[in-house]
PyMOL Python script that loads the backbone (N, CA, C, O; Angstrom):
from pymol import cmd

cmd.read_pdbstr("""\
ATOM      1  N   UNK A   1     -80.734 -68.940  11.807  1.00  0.00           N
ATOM      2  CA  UNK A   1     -82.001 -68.512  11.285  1.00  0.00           C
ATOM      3  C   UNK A   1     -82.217 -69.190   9.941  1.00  0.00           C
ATOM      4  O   UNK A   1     -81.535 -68.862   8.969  1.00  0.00           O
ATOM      5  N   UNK A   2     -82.933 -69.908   9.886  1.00  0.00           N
ATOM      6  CA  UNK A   2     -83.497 -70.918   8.661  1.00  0.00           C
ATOM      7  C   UNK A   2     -83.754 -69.882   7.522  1.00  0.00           C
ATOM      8  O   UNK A   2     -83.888 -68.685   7.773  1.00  0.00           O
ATOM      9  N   UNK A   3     -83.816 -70.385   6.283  1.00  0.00           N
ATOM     10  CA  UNK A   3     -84.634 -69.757   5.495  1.00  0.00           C
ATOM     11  C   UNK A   3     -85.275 -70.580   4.581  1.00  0.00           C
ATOM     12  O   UNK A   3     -84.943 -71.745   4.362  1.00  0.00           O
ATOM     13  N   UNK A   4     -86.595 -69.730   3.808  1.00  0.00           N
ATOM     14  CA  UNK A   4     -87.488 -70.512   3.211  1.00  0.00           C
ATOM     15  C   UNK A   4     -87.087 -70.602   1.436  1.00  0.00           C
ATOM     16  O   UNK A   4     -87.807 -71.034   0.536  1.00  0.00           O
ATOM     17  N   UNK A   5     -85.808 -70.079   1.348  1.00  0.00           N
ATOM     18  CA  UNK A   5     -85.043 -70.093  -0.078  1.00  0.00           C
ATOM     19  C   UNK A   5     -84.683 -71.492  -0.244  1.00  0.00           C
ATOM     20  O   UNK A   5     -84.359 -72.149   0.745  1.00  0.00           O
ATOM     21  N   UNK A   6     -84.703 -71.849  -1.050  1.00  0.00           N
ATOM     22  CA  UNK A   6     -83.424 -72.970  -1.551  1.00  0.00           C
ATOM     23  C   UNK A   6     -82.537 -72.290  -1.859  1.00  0.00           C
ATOM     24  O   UNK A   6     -82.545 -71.196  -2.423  1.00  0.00           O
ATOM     25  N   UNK A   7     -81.146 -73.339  -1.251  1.00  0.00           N
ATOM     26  CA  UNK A   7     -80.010 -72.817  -1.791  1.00  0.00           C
ATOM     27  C   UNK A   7     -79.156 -73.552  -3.143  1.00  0.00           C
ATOM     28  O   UNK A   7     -78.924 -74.745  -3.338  1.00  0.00           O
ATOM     29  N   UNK A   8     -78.789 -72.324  -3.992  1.00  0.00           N
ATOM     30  CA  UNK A   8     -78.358 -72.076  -5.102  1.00  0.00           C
ATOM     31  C   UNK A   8     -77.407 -72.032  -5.961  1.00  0.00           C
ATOM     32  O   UNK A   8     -77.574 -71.076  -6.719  1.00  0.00           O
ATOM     33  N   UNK A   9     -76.472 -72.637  -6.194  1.00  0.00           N
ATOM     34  CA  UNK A   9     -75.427 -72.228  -6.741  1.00  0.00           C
ATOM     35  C   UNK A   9     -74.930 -70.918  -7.554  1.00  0.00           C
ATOM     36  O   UNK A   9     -73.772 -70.546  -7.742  1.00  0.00           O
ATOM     37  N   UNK A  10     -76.043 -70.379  -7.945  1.00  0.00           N
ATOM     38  CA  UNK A  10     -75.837 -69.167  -8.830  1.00  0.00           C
ATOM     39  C   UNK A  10     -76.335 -67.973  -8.131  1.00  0.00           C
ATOM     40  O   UNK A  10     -77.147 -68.024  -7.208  1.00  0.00           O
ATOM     41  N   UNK A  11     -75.844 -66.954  -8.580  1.00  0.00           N
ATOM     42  CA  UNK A  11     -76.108 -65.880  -8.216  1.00  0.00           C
ATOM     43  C   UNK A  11     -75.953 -65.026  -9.332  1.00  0.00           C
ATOM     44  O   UNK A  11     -75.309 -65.148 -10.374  1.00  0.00           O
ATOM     45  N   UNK A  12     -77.012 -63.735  -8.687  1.00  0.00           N
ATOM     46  CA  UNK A  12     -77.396 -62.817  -9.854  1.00  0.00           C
ATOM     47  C   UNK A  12     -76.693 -61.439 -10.056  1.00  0.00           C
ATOM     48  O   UNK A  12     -76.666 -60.484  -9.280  1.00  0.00           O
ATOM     49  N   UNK A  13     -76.219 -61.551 -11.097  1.00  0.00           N
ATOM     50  CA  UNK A  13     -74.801 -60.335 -12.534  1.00  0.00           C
ATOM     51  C   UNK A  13     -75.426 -59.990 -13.022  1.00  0.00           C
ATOM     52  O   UNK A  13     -76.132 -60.826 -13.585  1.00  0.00           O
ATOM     53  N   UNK A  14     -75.767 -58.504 -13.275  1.00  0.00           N
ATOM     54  CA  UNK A  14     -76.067 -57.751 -13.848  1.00  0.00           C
ATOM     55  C   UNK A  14     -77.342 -58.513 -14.977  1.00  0.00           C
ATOM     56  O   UNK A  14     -77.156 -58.651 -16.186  1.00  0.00           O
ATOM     57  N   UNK A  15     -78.690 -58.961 -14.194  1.00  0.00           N
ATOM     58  CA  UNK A  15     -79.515 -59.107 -14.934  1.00  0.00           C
ATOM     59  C   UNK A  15     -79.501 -60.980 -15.476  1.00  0.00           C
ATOM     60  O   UNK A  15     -80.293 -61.612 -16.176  1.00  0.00           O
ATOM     61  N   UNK A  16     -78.255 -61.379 -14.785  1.00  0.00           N
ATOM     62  CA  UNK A  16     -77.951 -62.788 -15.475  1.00  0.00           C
ATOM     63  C   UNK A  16     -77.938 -63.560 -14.353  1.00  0.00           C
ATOM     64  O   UNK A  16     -77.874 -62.996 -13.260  1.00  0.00           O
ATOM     65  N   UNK A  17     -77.988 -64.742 -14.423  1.00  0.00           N
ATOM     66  CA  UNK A  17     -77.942 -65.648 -13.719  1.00  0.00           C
ATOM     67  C   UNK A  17     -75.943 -66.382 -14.165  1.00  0.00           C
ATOM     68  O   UNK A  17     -75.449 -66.967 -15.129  1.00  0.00           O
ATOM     69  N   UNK A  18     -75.488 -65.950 -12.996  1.00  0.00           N
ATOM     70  CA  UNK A  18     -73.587 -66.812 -13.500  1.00  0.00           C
ATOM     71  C   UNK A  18     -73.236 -67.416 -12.160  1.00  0.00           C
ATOM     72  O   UNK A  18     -73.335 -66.937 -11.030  1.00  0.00           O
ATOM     73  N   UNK A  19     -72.842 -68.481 -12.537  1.00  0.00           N
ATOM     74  CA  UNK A  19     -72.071 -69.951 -11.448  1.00  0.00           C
ATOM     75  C   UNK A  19     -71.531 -68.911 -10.488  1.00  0.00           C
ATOM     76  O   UNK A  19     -70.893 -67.956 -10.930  1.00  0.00           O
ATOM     77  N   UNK A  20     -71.795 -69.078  -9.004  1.00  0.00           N
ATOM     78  CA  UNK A  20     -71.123 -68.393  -8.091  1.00  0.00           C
ATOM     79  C   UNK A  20     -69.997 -68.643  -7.424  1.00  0.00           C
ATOM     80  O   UNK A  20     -69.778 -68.261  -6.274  1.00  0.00           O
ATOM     81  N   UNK A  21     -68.894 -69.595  -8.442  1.00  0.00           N
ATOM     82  CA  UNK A  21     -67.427 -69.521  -8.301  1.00  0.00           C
ATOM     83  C   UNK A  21     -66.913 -68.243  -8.086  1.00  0.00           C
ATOM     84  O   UNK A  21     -65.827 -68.352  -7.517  1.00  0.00           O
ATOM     85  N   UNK A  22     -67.222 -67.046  -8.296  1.00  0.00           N
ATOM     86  CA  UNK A  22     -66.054 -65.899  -8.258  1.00  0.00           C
ATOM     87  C   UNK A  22     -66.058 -65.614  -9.694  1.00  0.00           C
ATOM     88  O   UNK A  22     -65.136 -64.867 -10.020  1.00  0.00           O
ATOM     89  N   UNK A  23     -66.690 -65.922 -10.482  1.00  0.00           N
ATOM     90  CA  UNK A  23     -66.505 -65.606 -11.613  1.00  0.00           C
ATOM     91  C   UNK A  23     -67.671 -64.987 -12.552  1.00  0.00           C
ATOM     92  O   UNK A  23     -68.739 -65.515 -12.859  1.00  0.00           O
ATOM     93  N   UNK A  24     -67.204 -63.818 -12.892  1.00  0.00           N
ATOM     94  CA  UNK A  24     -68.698 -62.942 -12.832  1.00  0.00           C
ATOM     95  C   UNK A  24     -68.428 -62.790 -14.611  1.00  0.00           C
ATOM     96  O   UNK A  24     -67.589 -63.491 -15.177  1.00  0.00           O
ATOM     97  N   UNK A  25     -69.185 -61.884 -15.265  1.00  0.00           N
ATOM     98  CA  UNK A  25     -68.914 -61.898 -17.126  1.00  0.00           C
ATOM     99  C   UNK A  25     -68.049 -61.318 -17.331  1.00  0.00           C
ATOM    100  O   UNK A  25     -67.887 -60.299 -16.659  1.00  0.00           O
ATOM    101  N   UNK A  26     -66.982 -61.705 -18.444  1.00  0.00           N
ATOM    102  CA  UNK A  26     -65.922 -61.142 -18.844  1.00  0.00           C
ATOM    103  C   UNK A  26     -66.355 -59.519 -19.124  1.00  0.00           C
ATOM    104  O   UNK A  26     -67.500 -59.161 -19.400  1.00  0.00           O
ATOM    105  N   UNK A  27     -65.209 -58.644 -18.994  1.00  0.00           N
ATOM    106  CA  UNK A  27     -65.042 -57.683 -19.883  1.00  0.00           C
ATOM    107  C   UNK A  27     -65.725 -57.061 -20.601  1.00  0.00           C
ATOM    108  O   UNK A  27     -66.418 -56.047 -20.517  1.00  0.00           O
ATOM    109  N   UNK A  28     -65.468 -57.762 -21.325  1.00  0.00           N
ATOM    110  CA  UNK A  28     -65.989 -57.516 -22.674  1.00  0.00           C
ATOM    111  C   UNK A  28     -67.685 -57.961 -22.583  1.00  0.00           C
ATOM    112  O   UNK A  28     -68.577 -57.322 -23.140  1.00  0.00           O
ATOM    113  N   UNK A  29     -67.825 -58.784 -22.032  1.00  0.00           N
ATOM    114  CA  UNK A  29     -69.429 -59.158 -22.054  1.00  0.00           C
ATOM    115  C   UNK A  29     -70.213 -58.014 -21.346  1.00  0.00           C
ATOM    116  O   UNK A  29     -71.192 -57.438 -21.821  1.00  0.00           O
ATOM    117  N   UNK A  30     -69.671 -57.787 -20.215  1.00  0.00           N
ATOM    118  CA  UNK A  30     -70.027 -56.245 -19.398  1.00  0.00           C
ATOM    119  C   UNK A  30     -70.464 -54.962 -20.155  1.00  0.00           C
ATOM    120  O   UNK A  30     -71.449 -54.245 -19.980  1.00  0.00           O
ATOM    121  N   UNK A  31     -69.270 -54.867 -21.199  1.00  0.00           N
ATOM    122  CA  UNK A  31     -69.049 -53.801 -22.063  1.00  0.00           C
ATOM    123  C   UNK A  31     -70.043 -53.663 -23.174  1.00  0.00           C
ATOM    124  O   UNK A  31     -70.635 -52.612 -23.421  1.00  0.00           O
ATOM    125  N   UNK A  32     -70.208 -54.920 -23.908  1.00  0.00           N
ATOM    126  CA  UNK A  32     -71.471 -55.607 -25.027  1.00  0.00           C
ATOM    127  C   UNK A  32     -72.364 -55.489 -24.313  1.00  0.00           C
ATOM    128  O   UNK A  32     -73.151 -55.130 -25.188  1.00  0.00           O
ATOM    129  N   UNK A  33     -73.302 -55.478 -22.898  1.00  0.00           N
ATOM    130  CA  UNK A  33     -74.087 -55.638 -22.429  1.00  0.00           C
ATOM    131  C   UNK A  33     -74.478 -54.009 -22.011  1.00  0.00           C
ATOM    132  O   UNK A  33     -75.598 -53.751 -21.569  1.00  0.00           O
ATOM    133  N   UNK A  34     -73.696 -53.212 -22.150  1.00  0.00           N
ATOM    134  CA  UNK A  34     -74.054 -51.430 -21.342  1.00  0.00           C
ATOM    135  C   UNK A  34     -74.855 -50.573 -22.123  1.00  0.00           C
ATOM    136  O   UNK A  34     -75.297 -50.834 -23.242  1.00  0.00           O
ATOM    137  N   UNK A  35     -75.003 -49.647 -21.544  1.00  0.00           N
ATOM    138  CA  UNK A  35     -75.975 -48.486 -22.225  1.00  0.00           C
ATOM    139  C   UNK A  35     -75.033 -47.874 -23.330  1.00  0.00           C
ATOM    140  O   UNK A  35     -75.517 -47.389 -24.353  1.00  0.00           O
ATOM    141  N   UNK A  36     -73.613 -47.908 -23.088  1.00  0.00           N
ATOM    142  CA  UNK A  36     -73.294 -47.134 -24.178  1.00  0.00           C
ATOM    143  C   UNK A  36     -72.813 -48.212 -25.189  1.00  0.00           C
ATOM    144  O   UNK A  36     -72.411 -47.553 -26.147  1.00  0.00           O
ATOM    145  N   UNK A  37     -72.661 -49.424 -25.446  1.00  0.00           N
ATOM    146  CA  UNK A  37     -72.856 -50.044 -26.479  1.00  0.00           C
ATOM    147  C   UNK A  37     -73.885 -49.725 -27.384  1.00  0.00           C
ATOM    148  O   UNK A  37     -73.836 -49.183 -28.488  1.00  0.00           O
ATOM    149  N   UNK A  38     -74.755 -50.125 -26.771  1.00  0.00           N
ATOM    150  CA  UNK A  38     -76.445 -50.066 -27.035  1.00  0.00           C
ATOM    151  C   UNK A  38     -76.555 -48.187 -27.515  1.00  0.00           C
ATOM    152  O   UNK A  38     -77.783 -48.124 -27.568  1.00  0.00           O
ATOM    153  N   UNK A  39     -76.325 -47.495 -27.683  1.00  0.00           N
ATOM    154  CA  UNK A  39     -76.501 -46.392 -27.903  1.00  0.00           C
ATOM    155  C   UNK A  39     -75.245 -46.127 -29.287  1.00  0.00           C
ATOM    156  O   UNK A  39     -75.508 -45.627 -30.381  1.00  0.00           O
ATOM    157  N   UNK A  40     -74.025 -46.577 -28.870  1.00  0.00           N
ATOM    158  CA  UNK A  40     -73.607 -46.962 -30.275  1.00  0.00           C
ATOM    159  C   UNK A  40     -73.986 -47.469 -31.447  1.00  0.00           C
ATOM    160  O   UNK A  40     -74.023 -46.806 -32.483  1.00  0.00           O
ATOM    161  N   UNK A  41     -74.320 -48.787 -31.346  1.00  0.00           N
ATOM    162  CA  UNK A  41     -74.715 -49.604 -32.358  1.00  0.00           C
ATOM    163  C   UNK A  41     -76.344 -49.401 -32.556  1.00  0.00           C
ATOM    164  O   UNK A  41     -77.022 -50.324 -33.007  1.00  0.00           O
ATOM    165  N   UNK A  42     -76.940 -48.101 -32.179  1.00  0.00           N
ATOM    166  CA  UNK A  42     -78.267 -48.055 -32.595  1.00  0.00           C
ATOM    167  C   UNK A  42     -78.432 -46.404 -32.800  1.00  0.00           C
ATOM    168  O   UNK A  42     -79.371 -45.684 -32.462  1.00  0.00           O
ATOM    169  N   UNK A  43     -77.152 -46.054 -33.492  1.00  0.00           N
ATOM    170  CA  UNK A  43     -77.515 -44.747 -33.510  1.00  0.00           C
ATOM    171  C   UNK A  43     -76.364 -44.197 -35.442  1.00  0.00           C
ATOM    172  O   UNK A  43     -75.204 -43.793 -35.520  1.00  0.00           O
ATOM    173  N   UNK A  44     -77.002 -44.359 -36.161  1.00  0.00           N
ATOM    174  CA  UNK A  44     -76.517 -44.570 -37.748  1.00  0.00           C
ATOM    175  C   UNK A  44     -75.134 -43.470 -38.053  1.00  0.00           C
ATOM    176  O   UNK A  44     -74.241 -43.968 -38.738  1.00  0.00           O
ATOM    177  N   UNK A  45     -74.946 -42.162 -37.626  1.00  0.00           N
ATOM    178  CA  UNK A  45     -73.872 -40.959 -37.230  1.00  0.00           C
ATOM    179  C   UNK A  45     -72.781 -41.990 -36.292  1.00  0.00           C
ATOM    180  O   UNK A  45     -71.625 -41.764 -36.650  1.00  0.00           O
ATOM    181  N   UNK A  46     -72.829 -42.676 -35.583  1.00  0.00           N
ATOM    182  CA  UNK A  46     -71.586 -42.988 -34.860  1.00  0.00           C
ATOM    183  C   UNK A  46     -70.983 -43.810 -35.686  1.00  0.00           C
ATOM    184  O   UNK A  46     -69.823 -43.796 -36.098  1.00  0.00           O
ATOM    185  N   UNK A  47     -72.312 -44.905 -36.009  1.00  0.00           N
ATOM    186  CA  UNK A  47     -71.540 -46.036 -37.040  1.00  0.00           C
ATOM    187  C   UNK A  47     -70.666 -45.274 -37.999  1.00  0.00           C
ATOM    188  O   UNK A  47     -69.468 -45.051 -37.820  1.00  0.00           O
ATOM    189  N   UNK A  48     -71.386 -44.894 -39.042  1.00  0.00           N
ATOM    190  CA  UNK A  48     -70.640 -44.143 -39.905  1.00  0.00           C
ATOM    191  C   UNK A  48     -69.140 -43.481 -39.524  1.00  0.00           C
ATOM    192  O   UNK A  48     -68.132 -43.570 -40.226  1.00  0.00           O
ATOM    193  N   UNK A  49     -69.241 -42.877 -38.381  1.00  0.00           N
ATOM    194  CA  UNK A  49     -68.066 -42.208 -38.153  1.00  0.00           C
ATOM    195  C   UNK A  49     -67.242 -43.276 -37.527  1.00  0.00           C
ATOM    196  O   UNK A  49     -66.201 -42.909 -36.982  1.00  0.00           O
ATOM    197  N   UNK A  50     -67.541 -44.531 -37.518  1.00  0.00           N
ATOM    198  CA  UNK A  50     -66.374 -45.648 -36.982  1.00  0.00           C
ATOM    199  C   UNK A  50     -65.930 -45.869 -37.986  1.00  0.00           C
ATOM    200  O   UNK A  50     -64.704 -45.768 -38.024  1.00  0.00           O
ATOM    201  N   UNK A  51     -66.680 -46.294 -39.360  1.00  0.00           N
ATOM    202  CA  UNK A  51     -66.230 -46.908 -40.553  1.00  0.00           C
ATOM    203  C   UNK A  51     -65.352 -46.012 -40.971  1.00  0.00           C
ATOM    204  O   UNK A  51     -64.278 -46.432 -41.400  1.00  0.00           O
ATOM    205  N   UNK A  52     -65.614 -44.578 -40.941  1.00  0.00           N
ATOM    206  CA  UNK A  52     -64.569 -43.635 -41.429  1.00  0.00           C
ATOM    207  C   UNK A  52     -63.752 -43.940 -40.792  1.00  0.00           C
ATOM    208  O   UNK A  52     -62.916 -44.661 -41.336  1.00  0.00           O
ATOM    209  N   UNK A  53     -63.560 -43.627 -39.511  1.00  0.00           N
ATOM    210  CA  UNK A  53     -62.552 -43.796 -38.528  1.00  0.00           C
ATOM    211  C   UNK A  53     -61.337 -45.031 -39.188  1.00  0.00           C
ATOM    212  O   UNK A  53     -60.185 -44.660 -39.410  1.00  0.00           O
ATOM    213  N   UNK A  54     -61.719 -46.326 -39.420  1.00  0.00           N
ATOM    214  CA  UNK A  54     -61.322 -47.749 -39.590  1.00  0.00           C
ATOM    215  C   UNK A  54     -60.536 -47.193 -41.366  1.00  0.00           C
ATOM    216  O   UNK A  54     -59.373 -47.526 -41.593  1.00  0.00           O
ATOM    217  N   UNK A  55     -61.274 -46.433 -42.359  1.00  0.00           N
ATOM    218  CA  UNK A  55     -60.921 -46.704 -43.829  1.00  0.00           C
ATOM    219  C   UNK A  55     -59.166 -45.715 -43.472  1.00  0.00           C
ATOM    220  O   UNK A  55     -58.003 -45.998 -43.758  1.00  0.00           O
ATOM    221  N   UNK A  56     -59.905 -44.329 -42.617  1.00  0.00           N
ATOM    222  CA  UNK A  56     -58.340 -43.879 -42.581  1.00  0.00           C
ATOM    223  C   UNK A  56     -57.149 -44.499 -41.907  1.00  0.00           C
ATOM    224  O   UNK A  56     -56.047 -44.162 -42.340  1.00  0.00           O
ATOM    225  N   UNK A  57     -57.208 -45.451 -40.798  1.00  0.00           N
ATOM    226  CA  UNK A  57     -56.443 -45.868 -40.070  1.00  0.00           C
ATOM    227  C   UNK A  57     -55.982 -47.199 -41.076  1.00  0.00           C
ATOM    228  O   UNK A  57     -54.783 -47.441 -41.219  1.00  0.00           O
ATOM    229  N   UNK A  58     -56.855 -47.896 -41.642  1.00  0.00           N
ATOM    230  CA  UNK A  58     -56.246 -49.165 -42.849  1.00  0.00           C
ATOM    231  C   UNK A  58     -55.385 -47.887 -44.022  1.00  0.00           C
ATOM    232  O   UNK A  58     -54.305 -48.282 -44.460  1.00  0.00           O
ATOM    233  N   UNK A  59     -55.692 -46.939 -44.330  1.00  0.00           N
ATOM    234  CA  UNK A  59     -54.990 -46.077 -45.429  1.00  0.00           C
ATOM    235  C   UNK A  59     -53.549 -45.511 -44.973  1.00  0.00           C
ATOM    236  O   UNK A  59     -52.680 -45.333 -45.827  1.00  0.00           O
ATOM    237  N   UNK A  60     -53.384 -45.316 -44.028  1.00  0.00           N
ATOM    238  CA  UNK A  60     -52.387 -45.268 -43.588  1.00  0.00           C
ATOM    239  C   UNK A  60     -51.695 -45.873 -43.359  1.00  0.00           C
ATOM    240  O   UNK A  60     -50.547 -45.691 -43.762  1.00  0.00           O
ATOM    241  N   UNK A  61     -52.073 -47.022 -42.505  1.00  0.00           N
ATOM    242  CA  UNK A  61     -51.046 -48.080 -42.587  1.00  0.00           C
ATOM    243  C   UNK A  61     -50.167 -48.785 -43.623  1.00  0.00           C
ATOM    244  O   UNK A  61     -49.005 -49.191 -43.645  1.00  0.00           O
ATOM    245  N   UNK A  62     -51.540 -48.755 -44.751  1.00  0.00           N
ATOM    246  CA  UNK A  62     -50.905 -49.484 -46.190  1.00  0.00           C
ATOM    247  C   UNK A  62     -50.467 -48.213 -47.395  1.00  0.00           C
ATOM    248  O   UNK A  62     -50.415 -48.217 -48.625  1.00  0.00           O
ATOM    249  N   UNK A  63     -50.262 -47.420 -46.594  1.00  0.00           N
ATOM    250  CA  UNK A  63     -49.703 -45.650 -47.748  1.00  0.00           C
ATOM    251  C   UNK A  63     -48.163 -46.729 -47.824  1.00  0.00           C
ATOM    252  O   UNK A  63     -47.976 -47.599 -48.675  1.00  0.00           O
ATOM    253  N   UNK A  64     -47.248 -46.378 -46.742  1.00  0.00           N
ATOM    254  CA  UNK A  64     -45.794 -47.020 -47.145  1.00  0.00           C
ATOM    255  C   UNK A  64     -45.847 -48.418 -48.137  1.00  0.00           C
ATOM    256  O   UNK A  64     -44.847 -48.534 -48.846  1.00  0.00           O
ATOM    257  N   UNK A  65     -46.490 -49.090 -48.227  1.00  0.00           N
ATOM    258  CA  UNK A  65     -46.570 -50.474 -48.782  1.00  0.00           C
ATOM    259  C   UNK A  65     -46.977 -50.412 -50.344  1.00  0.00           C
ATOM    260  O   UNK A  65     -47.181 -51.435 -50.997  1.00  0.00           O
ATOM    261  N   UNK A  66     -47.100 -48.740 -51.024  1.00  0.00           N
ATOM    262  CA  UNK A  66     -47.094 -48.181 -52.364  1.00  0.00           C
ATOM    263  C   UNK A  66     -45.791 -47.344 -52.376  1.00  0.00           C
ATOM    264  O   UNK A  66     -45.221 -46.618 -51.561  1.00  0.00           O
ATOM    265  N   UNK A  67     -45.460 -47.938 -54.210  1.00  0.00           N
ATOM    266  CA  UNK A  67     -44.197 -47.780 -54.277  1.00  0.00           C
ATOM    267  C   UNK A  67     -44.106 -45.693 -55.112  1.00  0.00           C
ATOM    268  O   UNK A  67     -44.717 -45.733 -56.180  1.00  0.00           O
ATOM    269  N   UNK A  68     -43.751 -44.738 -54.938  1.00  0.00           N
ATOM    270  CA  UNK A  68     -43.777 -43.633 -56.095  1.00  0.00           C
ATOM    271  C   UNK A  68     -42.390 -43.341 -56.051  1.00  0.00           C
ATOM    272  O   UNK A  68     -41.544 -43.808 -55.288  1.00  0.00           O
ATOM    273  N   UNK A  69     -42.211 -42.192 -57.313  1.00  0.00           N
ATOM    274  CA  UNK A  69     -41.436 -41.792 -57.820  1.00  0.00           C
ATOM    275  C   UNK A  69     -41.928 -40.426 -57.187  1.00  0.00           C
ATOM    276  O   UNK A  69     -43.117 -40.415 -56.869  1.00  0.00           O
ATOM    277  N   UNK A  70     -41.252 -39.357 -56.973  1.00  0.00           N
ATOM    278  CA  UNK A  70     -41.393 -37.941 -56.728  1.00  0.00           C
ATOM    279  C   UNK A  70     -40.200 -36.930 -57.616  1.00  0.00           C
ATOM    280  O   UNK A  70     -39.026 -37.271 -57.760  1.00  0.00           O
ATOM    281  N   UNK A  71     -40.680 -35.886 -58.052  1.00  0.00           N
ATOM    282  CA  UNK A  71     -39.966 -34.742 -59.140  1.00  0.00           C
ATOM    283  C   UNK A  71     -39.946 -34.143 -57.991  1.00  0.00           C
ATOM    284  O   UNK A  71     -40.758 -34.214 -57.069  1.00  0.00           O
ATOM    285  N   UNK A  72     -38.380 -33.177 -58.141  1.00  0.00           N
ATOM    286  CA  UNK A  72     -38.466 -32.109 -57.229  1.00  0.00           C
ATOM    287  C   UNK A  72     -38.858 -30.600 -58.149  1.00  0.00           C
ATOM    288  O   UNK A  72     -39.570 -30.472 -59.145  1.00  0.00           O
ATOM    289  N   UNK A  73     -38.395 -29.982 -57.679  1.00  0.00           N
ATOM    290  CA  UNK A  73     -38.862 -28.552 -58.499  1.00  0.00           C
ATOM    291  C   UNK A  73     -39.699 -27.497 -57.411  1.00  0.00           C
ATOM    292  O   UNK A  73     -39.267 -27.746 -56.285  1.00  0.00           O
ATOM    293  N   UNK A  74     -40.440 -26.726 -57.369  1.00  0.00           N
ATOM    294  CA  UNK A  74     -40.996 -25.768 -56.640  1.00  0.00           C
ATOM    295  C   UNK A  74     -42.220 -26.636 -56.154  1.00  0.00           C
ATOM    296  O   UNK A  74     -42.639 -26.452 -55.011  1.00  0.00           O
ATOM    297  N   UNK A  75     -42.962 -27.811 -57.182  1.00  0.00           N
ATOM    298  CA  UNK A  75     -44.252 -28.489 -56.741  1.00  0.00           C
ATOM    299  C   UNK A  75     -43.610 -29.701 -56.539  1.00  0.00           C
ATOM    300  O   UNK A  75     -42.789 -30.130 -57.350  1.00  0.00           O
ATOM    301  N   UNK A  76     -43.946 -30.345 -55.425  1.00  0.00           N
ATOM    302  CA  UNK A  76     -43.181 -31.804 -55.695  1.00  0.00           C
ATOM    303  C   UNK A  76     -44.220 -32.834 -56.303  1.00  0.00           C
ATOM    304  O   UNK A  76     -45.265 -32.999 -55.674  1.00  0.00           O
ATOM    305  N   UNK A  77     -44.023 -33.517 -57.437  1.00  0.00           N
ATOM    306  CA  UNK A  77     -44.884 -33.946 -57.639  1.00  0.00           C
ATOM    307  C   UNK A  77     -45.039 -35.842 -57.263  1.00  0.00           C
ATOM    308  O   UNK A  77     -43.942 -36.343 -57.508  1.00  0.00           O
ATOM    309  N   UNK A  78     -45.534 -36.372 -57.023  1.00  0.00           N
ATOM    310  CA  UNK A  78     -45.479 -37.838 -56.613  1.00  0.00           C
ATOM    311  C   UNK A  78     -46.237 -38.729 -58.014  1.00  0.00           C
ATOM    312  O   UNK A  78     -47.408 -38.457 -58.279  1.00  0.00           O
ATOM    313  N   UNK A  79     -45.719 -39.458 -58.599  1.00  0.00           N
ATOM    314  CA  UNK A  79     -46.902 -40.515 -59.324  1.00  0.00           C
ATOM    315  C   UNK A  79     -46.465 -41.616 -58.804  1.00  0.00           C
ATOM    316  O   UNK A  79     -45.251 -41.753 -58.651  1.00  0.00           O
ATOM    317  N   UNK A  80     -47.179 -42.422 -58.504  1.00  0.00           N
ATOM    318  CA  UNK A  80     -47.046 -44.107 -58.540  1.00  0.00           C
ATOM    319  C   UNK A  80     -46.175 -44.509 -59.808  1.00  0.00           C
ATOM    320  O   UNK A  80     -46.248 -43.905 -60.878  1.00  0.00           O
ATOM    321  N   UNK A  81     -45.323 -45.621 -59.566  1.00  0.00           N
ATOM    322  CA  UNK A  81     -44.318 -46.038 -60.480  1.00  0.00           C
ATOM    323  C   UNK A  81     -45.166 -47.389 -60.989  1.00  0.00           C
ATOM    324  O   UNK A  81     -45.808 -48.001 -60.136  1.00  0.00           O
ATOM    325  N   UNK A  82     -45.171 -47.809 -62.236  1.00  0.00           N
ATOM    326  CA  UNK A  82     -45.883 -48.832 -62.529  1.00  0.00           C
ATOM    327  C   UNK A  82     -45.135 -49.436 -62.427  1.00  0.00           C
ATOM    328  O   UNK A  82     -43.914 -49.278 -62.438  1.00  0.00           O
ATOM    329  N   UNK A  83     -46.244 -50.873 -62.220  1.00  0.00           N
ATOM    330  CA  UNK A  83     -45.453 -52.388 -61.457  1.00  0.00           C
ATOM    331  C   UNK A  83     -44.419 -53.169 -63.279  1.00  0.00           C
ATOM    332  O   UNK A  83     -43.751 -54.201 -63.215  1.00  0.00           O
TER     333      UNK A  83
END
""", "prot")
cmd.dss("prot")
cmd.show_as("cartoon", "prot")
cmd.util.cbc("prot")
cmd.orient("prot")
């Protein structure tokens, strides 16, 4: 049965036109391309709560990499030891 298409090399992904090797958009392009990206990065409360998210997870990591002194006694007290 004939058809009145030309035939194509590409075929159509999610809205895109990609080479019809078997190889459709990465991952990550899928992921950048969804509703809940798009609802992330356009909504000012999530951002915010990523950046928080990111300052405590860098603070922690670099807490051991400061040097203190600690007093014992009933309060323990910590100061940073100058360099």
């Amino acid at each position: 049965m004939p058809s009145d298409l030309p035939e194509t090399p590409f075929v159509s992904h999610a809205n895109q036109m990609v080479p019809s090797d078997g190889e459709g958009p990465s991952r990550l392009r899928r992921f950048r391309d969804s509703d809940l990206w798009w609802s992330f990065t356009h909504k000012p409360p999530a951002l915010f709560s990523f950046a928080v998210l990111v300052l405590i997870v860098v603070a922690a990591f670099a807490a051991p990499l400061y040097e203190h002194t600690c007093q014992s006694g009933p309060w323990r007290i910590c100061v940073r030891s100058s360099p």
